[in-house]
C-alpha positions as CSV (number, residue, x, y, z in Angstrom):
1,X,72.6,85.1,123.7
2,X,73.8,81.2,122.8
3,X,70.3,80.4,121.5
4,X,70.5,83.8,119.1
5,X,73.8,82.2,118.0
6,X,72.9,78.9,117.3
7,X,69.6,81.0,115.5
8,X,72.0,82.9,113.0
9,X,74.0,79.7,112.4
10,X,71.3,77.9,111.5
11,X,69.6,80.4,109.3
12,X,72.4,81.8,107.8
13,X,73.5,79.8,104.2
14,X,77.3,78.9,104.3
15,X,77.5,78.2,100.3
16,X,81.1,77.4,99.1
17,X,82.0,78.2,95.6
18,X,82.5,76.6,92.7
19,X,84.5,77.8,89.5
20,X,82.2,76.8,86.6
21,X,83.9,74.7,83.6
22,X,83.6,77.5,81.1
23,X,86.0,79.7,83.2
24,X,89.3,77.7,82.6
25,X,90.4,80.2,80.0
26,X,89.4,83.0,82.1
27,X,91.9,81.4,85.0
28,X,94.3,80.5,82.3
29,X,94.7,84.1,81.5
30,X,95.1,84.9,85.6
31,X,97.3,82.5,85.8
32,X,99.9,84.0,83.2
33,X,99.3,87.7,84.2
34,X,99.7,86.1,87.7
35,X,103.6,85.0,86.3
36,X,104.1,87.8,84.3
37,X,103.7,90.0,87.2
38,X,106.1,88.4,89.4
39,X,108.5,87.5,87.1
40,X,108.6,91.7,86.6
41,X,108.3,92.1,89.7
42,X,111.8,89.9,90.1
43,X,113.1,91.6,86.9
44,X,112.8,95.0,89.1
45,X,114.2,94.0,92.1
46,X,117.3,93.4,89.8
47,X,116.7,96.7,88.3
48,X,116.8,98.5,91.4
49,X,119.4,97.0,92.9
50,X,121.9,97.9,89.8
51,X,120.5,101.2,90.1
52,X,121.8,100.5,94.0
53,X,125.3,99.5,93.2
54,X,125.5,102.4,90.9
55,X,124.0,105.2,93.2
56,X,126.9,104.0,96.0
57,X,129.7,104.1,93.6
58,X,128.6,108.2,92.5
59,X,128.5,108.7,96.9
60,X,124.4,109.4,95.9
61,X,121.8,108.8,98.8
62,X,119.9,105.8,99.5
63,X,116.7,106.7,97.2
64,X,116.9,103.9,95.6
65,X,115.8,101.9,99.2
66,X,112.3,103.7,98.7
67,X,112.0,101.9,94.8
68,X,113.0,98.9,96.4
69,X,109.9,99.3,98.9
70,X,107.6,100.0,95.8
71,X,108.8,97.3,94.0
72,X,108.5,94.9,97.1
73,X,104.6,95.8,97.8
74,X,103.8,95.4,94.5
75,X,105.2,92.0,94.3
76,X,103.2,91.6,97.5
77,X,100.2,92.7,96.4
78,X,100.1,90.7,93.0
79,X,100.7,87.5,95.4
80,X,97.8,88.1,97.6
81,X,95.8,89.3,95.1
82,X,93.2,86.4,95.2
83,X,92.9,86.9,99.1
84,X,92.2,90.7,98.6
85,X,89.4,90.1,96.5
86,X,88.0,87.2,98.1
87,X,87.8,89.5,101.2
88,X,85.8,91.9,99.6
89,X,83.5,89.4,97.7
């Protein structure tokens, strides 16, 4: 079993990649969707919390807790989106 590992680590490539120089508008356009996103992502946070304040001064139920949560993953999924794809690629 340790000499079939040491086989499939020396067989098996390892190549690490490099971002070619043509792409830096390409990443300069990730970049600002990148900022774009969070910064809505802040903006609704805000959004749903005045829609908090105002649900608790009507007596209204907490359904404002599950936009928070949408809001929340979607921030966290914008953030991590490099590492998603570069799990998949």
């Amino acid at each position: 079993m340790n000499s079939l590992s040491t086989l499939a680590v020396n067989v098996i490539p390892d190549p690490t990649p490099v971002v070619p120089p043509e792409a830096g508008g390409l990443l300069t356009i990730l970049n600002w969707a990148s900022g774009i996103g969070l910064v809505l992502g802040v903006l609704g946070v805000i959004i749903v919390g005045i829609g908090m304040v105002i649900q608790l001064q009507r007596g209204e139920g907490g359904q404002a807790l599950a936009k928070l949560g949408w809001v929340l993953l979607g921030c966290i999924i914008i953030t991590s989106a490099a590492g998603i794809v570069r799990a998949f690629v």
